[in-house]
C-alpha positions as CSV (number, residue, x, y, z in Angstrom):
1,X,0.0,0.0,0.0
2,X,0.8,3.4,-0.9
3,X,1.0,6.8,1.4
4,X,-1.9,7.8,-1.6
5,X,-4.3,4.7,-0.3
6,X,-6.9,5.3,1.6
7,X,-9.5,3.1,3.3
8,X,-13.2,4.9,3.0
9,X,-16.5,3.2,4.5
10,X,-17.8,2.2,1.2
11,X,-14.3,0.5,0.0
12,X,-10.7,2.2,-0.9
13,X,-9.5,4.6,-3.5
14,X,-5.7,4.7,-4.5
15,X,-3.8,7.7,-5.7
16,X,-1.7,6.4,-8.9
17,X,-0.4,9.8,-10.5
18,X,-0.5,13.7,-9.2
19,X,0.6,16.3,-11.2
20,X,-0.1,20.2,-11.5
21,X,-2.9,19.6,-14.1
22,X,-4.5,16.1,-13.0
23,X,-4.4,13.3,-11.0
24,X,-5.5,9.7,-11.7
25,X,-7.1,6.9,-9.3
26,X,-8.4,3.4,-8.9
27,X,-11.5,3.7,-6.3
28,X,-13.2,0.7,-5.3
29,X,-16.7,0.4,-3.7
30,X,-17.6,-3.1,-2.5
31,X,-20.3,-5.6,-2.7
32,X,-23.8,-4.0,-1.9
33,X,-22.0,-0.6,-1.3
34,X,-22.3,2.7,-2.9
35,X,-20.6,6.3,-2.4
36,X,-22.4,9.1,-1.1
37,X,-24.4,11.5,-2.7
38,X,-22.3,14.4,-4.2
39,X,-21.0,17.0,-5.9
40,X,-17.7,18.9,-6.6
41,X,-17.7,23.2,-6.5
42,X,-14.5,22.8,-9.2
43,X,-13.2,18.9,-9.4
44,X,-14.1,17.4,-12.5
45,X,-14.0,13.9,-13.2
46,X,-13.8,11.4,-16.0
47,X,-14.9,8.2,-14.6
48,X,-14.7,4.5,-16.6
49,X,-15.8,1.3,-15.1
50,X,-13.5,-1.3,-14.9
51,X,-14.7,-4.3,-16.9
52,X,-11.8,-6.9,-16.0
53,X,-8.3,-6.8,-14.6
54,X,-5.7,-8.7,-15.9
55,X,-2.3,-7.6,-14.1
56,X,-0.6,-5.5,-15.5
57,X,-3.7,-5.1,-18.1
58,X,-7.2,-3.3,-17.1
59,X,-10.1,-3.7,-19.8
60,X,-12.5,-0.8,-20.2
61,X,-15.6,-0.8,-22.4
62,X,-15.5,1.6,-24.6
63,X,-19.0,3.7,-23.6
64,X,-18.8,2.7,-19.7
65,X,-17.3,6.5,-18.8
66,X,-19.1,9.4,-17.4
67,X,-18.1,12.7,-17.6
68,X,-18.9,14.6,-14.1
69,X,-18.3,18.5,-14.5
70,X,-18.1,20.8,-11.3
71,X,-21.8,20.8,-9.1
72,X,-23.3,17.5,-10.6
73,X,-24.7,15.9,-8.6
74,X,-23.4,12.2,-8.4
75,X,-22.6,8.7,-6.5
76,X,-20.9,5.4,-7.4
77,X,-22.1,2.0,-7.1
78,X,-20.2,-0.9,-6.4
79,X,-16.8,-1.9,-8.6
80,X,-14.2,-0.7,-9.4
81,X,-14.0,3.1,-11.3
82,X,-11.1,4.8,-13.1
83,X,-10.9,8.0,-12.6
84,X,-8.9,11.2,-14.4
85,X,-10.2,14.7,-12.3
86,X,-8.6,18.3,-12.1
87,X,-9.1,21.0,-9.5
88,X,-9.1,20.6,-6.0
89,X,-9.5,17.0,-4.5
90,X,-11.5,17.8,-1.3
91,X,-14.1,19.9,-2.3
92,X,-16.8,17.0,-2.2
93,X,-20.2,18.0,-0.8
94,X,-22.4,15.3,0.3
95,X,-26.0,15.5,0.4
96,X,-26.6,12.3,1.4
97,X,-24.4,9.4,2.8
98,X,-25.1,5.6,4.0
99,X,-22.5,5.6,6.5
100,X,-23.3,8.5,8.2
101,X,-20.7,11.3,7.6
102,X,-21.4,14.3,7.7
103,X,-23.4,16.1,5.4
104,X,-23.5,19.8,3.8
């Protein structure tokens, strides 16, 4: 595990690549689980569901992305997501959430 991994209530998310423009992730939400309910002032996101993964290989269907732009409203189910975003990484607002964080 990485200093970039982090363990979330709905699964884990892994930092692969920071830079000044964008940054890149693997995010995982398990079985039966889903994000929470949110939206970004200024982080947008290109998100791709993984189909398969075969190491050091991962398979994406070609229309299984979503483009997310700054206030959509939004939540993940369960697998596993690729995701490119810019702007800042912790300007999430949650409106509603299954684990109960906080919300606003």
């Amino acid at each position: 595990m990485t200093e970039h991994y982090q363990v979330k209530p709905w699964g884990w998310e892994d930092l692969l690549i920071e830079c000044n423009n964008y940054r890149i992730k693997i995010i995982h939400v398990d079985k039966g689980c889903r994000t929470s309910l949110h939206y970004h002032k200024e982080k947008e996101e290109t998100l791709w569901k993984i189909h398969q993964v075969f190491r050091p290989t991962v398979v994406f269907r070609a229309k299984n992305f979503v483009h997310i732009p700054p206030m959509k409203v939004h939540r993940l189910d369960e697998g596993d997501w690729f995701e490119v975003s810019t702007g800042p990484d912790n300007d999430s607002v949650r409106i509603e959430d299954d684990f109960g964080r906080k919300i606003g």
